[in-house]
N, C-alpha and C positions, 0 to 999 in steps of 0.2 A: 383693919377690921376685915374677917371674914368671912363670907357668905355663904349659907347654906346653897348647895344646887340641887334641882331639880329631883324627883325621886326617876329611877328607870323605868316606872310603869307613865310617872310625867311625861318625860321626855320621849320614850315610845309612842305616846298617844298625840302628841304635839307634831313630833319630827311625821307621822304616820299621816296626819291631816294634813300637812305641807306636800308629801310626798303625792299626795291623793291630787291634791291642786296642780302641782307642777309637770309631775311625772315624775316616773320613776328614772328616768333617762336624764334627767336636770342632775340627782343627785350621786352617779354615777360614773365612772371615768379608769381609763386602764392606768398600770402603773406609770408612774413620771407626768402623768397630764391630768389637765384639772376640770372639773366636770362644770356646768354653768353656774350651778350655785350649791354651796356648801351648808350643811348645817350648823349654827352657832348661838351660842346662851346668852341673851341680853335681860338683865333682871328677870334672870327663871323663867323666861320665854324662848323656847326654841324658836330661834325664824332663819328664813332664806338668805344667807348673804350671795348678792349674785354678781357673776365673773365683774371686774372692776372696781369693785368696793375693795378701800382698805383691807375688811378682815375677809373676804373670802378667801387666802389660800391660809390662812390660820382657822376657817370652820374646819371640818370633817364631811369625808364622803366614803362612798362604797368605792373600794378597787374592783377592778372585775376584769377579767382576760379580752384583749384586745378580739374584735369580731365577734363578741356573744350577741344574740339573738335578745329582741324584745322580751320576751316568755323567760331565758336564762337570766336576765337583766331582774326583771319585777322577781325569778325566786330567788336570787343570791340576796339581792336588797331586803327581801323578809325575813330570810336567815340573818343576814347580818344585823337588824333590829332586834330577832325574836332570840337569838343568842345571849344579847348583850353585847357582841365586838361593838355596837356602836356607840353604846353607853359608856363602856370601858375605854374607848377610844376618845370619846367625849371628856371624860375623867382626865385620863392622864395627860393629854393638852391643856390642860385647865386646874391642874395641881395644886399650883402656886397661888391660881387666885382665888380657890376655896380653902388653902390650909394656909395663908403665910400671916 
């Protein structure tokens, strides 16, 4: 049976309040390395999975060029929300368990 996910303005506004608590630097990490905690969808709730849990390198996070700056960090991470890469990036990891 398959599950509806989350709508993009949900999970923006979810992933957005998490982001506000944690930091922006939590969800964050250059390429090949994993940031301390990733975004992930448990019952159409976005929450924190954080580094050591099972599904953290199965959440989603922001890539971002190795030595960016706090200020470059917080506006790639708003782009990356306010785009949709993170929704779309959300989606397509999570394919099988909304469509199979």
């Amino acid at each position: 049976m398959s599950q509806t996910p989350p709508s993009r303005d949900e999970f923006n506004t979810q992933a957005t309040d998490l982001i506000n608590e944690l930091g922006t630097t939590a969800f964050c990490a250059p390429p090949g390395k994993m940031p301390d905690y990733t975004l992930f969808v448990d019952n159409n709730r976005v929450i924190a999975e954080p580094r050591g849990e099972p599904r953290h390198p199965y959440g989603i996070h922001c890539e971002v060029p190795e030595g960016m700056t706090q200020p470059q960090m917080d506006e790639a991470l708003q782009k990356w929300l306010e785009s949709g890469e993170a929704y779309e990036a959300f989606i397509s990891t999570n394919v099988c368990r909304f469509n199979c």
